[in-house]
N, C-alpha and C positions, 0 to 999 in steps of 0.2 A: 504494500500500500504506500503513496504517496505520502510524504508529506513535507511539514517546514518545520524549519529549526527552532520557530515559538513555539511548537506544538509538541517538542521531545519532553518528554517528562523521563525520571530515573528508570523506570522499569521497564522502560519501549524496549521493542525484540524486533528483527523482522523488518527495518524500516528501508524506505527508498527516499532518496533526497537529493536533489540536484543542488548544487552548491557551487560559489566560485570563492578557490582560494584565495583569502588576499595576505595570507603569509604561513612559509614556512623555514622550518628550524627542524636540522637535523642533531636528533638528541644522543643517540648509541650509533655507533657505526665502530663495528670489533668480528676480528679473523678468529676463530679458535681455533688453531691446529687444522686438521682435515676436515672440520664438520663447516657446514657453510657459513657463510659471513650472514652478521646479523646486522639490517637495519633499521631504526624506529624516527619518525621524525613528527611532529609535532606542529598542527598546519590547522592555521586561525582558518572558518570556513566559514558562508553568509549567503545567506539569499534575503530576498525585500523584506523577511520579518526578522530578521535576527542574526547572531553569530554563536559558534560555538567550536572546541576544541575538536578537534579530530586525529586521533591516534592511528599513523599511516606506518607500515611495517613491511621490511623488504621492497618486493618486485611497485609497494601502492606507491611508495615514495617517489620513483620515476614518475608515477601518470599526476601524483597531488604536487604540483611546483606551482611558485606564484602566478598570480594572475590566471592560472587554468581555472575552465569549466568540468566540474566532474559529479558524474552521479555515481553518487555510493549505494549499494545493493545489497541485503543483506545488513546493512547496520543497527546496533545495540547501542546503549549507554552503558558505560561502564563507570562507577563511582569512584574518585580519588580523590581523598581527604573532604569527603560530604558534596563533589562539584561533580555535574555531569562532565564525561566526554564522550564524545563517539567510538567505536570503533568497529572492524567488520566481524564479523561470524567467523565461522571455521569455514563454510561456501561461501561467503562474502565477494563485492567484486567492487573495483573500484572502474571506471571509464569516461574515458573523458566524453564531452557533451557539447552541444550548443550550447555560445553563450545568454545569457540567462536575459530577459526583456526587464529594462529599468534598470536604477541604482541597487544596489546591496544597503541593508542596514546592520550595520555595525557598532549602533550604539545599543542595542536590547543584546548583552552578550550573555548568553545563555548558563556559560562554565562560571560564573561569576555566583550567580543564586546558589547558596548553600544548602542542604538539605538535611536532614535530620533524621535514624532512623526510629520511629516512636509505636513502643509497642503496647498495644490494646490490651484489657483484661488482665485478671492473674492466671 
């Protein structure tokens, strides 16, 4: 299912979102021995209602570079330190897209809203 970056809540599984990077930052990049090289890169993402953290790993971080348009397939939130961010599933896909109609907003940043986990009942 479609949707937008105001609409991810912590528990979203499953989701489709076109997005245009407007920044990333490669955070791990390490050889170990014979097993393959790891990359993780950490890439501010936005469409017209919002921004939000997106956690790109390996082969994603080639197709999420600045200024690209990409739809992420398969996307989750994943919680760190009570803050949404995205990232893909274990079938997750990342591809790049048509650029997106209108400005991006970037001031409603989504990883920003902290979350709490509050449990009901004894």
């Amino acid at each position: 299912m479609a949707t937008t970056v105001a609409a991810v809540r912590p528990d979203a599984k499953n989701l489709t979102l076109t997005v245009k990077v407007v920044n990333a930052a490669t955070v791990v990049e390490r050889q170990r021995g014979k097993a393959p090289s790891m990359k993780v890169a950490e890439c501010l993402v936005a469409d017209s209602t919002g921004v939000i953290i997106f956690v790109a790993r390996n082969e994603q971080v080639d197709v999420a570079q600045k200024d690209a348009t990409i739809t992420l397939k398969g996307a989750k939130v994943e919680m760190y330190r009570g803050s949404m961010r995205l990232a893909l599933d274990a079938a997750g896909k990342v591809e790049s897209a048509d650029d997106l109609q209108g400005p991006v907003n970037t001031t409603n940043n989504m990883s920003l809203l902290e979350f709490e986990l509050v449990t009901v009942g004894a």
